[in-house]
FIKESE-235111 format. One record per residue: residue in one letter; residue number from 1; x, y, z of N, C-alpha, C in turn. Coordinates in Angstrom, 1 decimal, m for minus. Atoms other than C-alpha are relative to their C-alpha. Layout:
BEGIN
+------+-----+--------+--------+--------+--------+--------+--------+--------+--------+--------+
: type : seq :    n.u :    n.v :    n.w :   ca.u :   ca.v :   ca.w :    c.u :    c.v :    c.w :
+------+-----+--------+--------+--------+--------+--------+--------+--------+--------+--------+
:    A : NUM :      X :      Y :      Z :      X :      Y :      Z :      X :      Y :      Z :
...
+------+-----+--------+--------+--------+--------+--------+--------+--------+--------+--------+
***
This chain:
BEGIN
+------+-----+--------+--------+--------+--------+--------+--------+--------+--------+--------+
: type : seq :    n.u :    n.v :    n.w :   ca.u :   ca.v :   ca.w :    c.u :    c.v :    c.w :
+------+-----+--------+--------+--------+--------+--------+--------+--------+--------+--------+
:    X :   1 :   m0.9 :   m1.0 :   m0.4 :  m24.3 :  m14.5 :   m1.6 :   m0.1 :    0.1 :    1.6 :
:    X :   2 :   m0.4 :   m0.4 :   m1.8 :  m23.1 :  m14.0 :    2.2 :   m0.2 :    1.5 :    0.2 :
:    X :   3 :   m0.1 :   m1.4 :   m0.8 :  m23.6 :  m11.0 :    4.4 :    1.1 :    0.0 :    0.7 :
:    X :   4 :   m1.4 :   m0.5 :   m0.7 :  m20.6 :   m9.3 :    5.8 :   m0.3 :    1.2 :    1.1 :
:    X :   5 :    0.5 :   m1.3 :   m1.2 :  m20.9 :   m6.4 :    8.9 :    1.6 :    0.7 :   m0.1 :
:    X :   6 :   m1.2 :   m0.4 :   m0.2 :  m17.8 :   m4.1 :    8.4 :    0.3 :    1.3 :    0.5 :
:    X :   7 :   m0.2 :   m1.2 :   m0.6 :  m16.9 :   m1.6 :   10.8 :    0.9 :    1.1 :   m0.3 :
:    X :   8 :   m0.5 :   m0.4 :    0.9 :  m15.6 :    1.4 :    9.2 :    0.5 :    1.5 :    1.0 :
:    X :   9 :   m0.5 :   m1.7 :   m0.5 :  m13.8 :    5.2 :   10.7 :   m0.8 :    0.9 :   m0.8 :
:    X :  10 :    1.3 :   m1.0 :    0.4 :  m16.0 :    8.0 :   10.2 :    0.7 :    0.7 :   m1.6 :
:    X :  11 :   m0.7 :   m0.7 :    0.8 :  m13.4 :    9.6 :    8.2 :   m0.4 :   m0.8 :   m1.3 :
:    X :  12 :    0.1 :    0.9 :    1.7 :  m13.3 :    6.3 :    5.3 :   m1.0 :   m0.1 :    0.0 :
:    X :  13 :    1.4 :   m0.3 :    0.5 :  m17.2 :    6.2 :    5.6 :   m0.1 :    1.0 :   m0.5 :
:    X :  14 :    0.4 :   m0.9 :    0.5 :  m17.7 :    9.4 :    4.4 :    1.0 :   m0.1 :   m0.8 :
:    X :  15 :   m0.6 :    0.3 :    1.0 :  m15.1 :    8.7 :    1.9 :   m0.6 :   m0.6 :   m1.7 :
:    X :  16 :    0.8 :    0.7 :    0.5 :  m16.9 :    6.0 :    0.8 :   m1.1 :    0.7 :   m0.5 :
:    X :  17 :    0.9 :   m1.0 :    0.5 :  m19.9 :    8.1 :    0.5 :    0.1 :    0.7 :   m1.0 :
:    X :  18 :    0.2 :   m0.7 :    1.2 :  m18.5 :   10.7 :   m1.7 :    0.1 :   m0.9 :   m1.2 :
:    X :  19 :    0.1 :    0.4 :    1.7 :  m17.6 :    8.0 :   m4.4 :   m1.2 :   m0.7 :   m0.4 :
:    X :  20 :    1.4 :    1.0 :    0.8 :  m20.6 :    6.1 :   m4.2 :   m1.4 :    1.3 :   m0.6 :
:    X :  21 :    0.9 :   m0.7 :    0.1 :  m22.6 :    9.4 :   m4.3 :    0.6 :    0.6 :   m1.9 :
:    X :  22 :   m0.7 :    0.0 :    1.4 :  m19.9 :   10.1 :   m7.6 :   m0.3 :   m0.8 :   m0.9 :
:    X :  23 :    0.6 :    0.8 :    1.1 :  m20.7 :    7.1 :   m9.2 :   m1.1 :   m0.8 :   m0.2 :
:    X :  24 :    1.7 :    0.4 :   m0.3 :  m24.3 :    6.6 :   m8.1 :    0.2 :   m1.3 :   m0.1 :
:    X :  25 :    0.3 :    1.2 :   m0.6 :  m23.4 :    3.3 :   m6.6 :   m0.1 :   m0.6 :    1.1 :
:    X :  26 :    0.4 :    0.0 :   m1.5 :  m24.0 :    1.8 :   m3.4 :    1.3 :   m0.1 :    0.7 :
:    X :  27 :   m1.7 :    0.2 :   m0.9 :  m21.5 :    2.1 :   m0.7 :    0.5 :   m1.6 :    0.1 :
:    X :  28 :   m0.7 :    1.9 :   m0.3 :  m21.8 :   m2.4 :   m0.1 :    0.5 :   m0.1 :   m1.3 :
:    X :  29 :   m0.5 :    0.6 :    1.2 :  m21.1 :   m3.0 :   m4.2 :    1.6 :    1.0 :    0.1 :
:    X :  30 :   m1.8 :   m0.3 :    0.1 :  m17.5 :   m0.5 :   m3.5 :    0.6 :   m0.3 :    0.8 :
:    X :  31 :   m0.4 :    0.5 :   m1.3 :  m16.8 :   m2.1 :   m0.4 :    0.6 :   m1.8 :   m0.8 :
:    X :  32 :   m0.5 :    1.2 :    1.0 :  m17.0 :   m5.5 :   m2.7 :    0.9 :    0.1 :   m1.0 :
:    X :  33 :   m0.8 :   m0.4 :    1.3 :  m15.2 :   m4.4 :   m5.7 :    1.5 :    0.3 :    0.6 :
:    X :  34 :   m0.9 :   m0.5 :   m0.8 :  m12.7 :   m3.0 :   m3.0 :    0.6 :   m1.4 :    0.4 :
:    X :  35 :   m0.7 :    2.0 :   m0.2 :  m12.0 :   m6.9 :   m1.5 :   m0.1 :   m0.7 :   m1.0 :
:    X :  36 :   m0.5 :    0.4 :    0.5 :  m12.3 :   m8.2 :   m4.4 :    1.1 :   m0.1 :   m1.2 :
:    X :  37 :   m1.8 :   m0.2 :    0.3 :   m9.1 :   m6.5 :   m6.0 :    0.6 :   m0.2 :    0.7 :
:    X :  38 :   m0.7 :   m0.1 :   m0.3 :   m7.6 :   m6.8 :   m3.6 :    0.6 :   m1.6 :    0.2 :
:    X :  39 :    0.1 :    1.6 :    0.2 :   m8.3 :  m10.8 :   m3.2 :    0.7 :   m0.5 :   m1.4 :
:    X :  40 :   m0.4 :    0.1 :    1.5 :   m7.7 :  m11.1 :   m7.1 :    1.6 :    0.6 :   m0.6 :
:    X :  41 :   m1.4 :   m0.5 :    0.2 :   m4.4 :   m9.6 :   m7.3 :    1.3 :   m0.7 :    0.4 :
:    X :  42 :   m1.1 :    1.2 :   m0.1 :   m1.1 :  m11.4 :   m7.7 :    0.4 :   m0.3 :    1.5 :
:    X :  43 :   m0.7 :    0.2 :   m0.5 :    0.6 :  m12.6 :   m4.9 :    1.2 :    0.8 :    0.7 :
:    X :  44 :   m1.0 :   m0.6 :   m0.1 :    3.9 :  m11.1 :   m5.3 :   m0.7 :    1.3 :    0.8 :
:    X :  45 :    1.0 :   m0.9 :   m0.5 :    1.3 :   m7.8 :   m4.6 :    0.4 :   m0.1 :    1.4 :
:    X :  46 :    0.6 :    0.2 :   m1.5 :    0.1 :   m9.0 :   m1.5 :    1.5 :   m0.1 :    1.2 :
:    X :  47 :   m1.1 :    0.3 :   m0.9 :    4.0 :   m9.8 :    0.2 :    0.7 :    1.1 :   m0.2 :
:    X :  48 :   m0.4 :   m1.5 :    0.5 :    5.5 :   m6.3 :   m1.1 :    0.2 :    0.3 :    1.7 :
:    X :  49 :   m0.8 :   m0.4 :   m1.6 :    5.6 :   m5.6 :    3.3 :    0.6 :   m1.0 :    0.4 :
:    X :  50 :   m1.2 :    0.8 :   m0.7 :    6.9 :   m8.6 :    4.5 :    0.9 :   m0.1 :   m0.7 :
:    X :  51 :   m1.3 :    0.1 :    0.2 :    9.3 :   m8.6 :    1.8 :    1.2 :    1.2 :    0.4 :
:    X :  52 :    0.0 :   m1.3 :   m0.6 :   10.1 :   m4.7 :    2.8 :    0.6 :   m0.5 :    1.3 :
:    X :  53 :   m0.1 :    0.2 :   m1.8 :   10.1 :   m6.0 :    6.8 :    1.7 :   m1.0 :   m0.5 :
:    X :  54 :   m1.8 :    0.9 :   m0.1 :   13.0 :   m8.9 :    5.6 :    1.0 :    0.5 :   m0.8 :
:    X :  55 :   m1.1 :   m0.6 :    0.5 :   15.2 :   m6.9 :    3.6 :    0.6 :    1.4 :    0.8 :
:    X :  56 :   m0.5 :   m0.9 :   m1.2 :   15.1 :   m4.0 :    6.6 :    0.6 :   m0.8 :    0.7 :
:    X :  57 :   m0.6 :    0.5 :   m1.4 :   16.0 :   m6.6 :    9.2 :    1.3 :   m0.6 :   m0.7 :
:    X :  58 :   m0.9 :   m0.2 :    0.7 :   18.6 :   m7.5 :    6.7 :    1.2 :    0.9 :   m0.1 :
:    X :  59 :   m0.5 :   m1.0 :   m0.2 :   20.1 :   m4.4 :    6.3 :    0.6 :    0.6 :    1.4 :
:    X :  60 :   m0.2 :   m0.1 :   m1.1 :   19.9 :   m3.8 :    9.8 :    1.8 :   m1.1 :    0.6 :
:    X :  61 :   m1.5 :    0.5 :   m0.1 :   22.2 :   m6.9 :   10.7 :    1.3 :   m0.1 :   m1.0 :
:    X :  62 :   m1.4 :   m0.2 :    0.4 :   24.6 :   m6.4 :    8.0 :    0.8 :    1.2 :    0.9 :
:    X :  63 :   m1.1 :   m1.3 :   m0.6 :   25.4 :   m2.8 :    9.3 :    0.3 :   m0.3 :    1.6 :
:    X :  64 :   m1.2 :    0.7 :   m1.6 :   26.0 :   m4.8 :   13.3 :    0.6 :   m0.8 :   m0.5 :
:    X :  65 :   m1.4 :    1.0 :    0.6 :   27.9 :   m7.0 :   11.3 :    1.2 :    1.0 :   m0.1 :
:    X :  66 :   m1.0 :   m0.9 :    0.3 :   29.9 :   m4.2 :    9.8 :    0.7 :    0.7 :    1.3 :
:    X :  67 :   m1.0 :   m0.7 :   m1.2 :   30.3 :   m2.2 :   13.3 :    1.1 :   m0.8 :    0.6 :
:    X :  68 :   m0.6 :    0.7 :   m0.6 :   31.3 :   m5.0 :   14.8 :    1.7 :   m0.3 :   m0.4 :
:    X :  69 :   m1.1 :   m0.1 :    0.8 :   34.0 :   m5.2 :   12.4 :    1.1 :    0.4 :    0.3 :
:    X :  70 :   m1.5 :   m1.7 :    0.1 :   35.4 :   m1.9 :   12.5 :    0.4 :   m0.4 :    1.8 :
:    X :  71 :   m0.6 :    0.1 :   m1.8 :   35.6 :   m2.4 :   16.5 :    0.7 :   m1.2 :    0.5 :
:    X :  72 :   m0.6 :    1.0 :   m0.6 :   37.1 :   m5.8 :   16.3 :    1.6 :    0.3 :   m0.9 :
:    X :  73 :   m1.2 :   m0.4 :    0.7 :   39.9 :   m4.5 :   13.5 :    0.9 :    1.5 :    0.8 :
:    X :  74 :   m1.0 :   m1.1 :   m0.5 :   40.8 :   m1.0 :   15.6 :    0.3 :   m0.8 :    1.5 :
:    X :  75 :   m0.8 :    0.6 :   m1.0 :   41.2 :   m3.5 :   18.7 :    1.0 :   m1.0 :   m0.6 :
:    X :  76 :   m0.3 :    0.8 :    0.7 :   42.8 :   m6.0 :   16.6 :    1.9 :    1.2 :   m0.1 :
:    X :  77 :   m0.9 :   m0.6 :    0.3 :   45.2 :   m3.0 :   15.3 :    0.7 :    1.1 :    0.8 :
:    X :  78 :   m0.9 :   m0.1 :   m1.4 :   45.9 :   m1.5 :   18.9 :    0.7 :   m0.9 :    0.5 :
:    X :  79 :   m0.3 :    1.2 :   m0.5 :   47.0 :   m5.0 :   20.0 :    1.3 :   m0.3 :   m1.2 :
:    X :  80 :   m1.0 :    0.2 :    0.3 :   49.2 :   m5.4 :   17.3 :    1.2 :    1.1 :    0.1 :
:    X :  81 :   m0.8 :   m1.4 :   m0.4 :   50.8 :   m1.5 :   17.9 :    0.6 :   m0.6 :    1.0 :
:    X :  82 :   m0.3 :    0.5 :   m1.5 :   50.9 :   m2.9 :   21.6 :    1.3 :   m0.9 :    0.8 :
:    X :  83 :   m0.1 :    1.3 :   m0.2 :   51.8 :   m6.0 :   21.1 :    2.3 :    0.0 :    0.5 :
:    X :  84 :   m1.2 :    0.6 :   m0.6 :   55.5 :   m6.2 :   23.4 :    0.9 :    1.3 :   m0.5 :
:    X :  85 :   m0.6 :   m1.4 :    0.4 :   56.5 :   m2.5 :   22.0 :   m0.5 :    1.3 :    0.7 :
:    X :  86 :    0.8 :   m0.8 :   m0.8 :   55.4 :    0.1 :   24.9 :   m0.1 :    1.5 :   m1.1 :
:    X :  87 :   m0.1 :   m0.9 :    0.6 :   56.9 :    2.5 :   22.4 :   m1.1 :    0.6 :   m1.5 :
:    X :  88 :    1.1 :    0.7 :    0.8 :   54.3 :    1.2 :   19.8 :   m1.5 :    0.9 :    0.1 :
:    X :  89 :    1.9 :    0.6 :   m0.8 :   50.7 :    2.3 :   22.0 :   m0.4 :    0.8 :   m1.2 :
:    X :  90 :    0.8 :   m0.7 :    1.3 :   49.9 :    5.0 :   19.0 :    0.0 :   m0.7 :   m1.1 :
:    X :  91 :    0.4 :    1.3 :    0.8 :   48.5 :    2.9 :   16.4 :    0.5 :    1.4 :   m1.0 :
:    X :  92 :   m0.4 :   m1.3 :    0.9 :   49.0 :    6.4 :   13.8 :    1.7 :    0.1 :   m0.3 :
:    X :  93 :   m1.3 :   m0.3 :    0.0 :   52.9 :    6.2 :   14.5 :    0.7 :   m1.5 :    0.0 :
:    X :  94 :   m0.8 :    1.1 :    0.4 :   53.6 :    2.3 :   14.1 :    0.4 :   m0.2 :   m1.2 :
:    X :  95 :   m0.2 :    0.0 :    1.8 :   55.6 :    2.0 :   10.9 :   m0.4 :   m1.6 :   m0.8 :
:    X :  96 :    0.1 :    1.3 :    0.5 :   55.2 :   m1.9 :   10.9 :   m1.9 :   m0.1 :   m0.9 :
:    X :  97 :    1.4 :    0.2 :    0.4 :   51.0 :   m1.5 :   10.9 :    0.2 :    1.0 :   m1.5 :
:    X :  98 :    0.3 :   m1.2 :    1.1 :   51.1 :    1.5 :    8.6 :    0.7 :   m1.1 :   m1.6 :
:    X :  99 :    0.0 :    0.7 :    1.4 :   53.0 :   m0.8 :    5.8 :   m1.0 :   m0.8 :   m0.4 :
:    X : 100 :    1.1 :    0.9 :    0.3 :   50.8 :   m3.5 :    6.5 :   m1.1 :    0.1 :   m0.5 :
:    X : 101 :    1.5 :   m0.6 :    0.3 :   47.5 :   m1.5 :    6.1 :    0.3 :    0.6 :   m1.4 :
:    X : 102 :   m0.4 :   m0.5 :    1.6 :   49.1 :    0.0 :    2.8 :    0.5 :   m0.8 :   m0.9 :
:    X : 103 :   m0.1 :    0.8 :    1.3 :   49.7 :   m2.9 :    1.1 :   m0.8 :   m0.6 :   m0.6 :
:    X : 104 :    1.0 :    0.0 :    0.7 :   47.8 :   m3.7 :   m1.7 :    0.0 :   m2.1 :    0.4 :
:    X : 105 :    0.0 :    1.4 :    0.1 :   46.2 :   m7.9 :   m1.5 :    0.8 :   m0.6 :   m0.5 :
:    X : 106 :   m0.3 :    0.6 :    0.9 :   48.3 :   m9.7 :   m3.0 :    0.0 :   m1.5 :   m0.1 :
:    X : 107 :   m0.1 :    1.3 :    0.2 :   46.7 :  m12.8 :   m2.5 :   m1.3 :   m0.1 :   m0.9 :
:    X : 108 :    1.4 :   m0.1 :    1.0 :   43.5 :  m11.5 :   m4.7 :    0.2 :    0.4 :   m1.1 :
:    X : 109 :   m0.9 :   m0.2 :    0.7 :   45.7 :  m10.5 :   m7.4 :   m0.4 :   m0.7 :   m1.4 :
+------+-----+--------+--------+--------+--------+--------+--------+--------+--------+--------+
***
């Protein structure tokens, strides 16, 4: 058997203490029993944060995907208001956009 030196916060030492003094065993055998569930335990277990970390950074760029979106369709939908019609600049009062945006796909149909 190997010796290990592990440096511990006062707080989890005396943690440790109360259970070993609970189950009248030594603080090194719950220190062991401690890494070795944790060692013995699946896999899947053990990646539970980094899968967490890549489904946030995920999330993250879909919703800049999405802004990006919305700010390239309300320029998109000024520009066609704009587009060679001064009378046009309120995107709310074009009747051409307003059918366009109210028609249902009908190429997903």
């Amino acid at each position: 058997m190997k010796k290990l030196t592990v440096r511990l916060d006062d707080y989890v030492y005396d943690r440790l203490n109360l259970v070993s003094n609970e189950e009248k065993i030594s603080v090194n055998k719950i220190v062991a029993s401690i890494l070795k569930k944790f060692i013995d335990q699946p896999k899947e277990i053990n990646y539970l944060n980094e899968i967490d970390k890549k489904l946030n950074d995920i999330i993250y760029k879909l919703e800049h995907i999405s802004k990006k979106q919305t700010i390239h369709y309300k320029i998109s939908s000024q520009h066609f208001a704009n587009h060679g019609y001064l009378s046009n600049a309120d995107i709310s009062e074009d009747k051409c956009l307003k059918e366009l945006l109210s028609r249902k796909d009908n190429f997903n149909e």
